[in-house]
N, C-alpha and C positions, 0 to 999 in steps of 0.2 A: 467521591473521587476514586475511592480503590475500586470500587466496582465499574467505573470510565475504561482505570488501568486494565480491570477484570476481563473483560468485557473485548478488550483491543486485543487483548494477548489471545485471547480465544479464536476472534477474528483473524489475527496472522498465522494463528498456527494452522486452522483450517484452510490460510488461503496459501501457504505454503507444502499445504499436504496436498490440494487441490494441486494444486501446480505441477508437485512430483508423479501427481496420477495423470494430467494432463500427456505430459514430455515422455514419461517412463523414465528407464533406468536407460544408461547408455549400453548400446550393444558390447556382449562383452565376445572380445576375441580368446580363443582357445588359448590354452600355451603350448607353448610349443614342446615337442616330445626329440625334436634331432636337434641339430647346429642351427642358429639360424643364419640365413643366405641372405636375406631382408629385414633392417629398422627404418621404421621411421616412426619420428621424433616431431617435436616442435608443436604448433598447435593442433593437436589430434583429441578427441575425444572419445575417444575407443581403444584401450592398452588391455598390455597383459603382460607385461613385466615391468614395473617401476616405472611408468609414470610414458612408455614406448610399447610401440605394436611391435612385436618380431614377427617373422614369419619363417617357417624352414621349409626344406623344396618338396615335403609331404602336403603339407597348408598349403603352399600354393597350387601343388598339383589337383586338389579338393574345391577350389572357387571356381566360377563361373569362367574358363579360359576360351578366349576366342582364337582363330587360327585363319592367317592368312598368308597370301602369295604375292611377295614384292621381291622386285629387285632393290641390291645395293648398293653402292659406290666402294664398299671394302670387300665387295663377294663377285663372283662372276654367276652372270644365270640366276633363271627364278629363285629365289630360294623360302620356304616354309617358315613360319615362325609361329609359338604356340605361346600365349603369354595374356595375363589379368589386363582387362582393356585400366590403361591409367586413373581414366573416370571411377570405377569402378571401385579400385583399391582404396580412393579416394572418400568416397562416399564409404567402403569400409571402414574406415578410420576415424571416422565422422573429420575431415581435416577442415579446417576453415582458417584458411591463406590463402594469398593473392600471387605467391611465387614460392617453385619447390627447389631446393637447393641438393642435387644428386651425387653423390659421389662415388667414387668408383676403391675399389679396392686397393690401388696405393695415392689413395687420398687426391684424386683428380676430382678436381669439382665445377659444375655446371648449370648455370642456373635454367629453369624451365617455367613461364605463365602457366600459369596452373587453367589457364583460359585455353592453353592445348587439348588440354585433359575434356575431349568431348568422344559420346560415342561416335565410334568407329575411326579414331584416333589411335594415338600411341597406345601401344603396349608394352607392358614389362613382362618383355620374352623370357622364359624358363627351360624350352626346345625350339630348337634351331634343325630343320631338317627331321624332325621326329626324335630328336634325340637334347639329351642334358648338353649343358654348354660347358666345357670345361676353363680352368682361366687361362688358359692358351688359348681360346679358340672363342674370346670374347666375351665370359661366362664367367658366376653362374648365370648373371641376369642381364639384361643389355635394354633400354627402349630403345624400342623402335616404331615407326609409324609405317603408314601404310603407302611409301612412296610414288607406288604406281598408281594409286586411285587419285593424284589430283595435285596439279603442279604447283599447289602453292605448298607443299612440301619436299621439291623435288629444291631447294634453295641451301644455299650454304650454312644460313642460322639452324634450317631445321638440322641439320646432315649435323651442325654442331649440341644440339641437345639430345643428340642419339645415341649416350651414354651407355658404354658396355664395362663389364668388370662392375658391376654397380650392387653395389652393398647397404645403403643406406640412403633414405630420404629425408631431408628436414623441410615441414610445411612452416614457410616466415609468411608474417603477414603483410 
């Protein structure tokens, strides 16, 4: 009989070492070295401060940032915006939820399908016209999506999950 028990325990442990070698270790995010300008929270699998991914406006100027040309509803004229496609950050964070809960910096909050988040979709803008956003001026971060490329975002829900002043994301499931 101890050698059954023997015998099983050797078995799980290899098959749980196996498994760790399978998956690897979860990507780890940097920490951050300035303020951070971006948390998010909630089911993420990839942190770097207690248990939350931060980002500060160096990290994000470092990721993969896509940049494009749409017009507004709160801008006149084209305007530039340089910012981590949503997907993207997403897949940073290992996030696995079904809706993101955004909020903006005096606690305005917004929910967004996380089924938005596709490439060449929204982005969480960090420059506006080539330049930092300040929070007068809808900053530091804002989503935005790519309005001009396709009417089914030219519509009042999207114009409403276009979250500026935005500070933090929580991924619920």
């Amino acid at each position: 009989m101890v050698s059954l028990f023997s015998n099983l325990r050797n078995f799980l442990g290899f098959f749980a070492m196996s498994c760790a070698i399978a998956t690897g270790p979860a990507a780890a995010l940097d920490a951050v070295t300035g303020t951070p300008i971006l948390t998010v929270t909630g089911d993420v699998q990839n942190t770097n401060a207690d248990g939350v991914a931060e980002f500060d406006f160096d990290m994000l100027g470092t990721l993969d940032a896509v940049t494009f040309e749409t017009s507004t509803i709160w801008t006149d004229g084209l305007q530039t915006f340089t910012g981590i496609e949503l997907d993207d950050l997403l897949t940073l964070v290992g996030a696995e939820g079904e809706t993101l809960k955004a909020f903006a910096v005096n606690d305005y909050a917004i929910e967004i399908p996380v089924s938005d988040a596709v490439d060449g979709g929204p982005i969480v803008a960090f420059l506006h016209n080539g330049e930092p956003m300040s929070l007068r001026n809808k900053g530091p971060l804002w989503i935005v999506y790519p309005y001009d490329s396709k009417s089914d975002y030219q519509s009042e829900l999207i114009y409403s999950r276009s979250i500026w002043q935005l500070n933090r994301i929580e991924v619920q499931r």
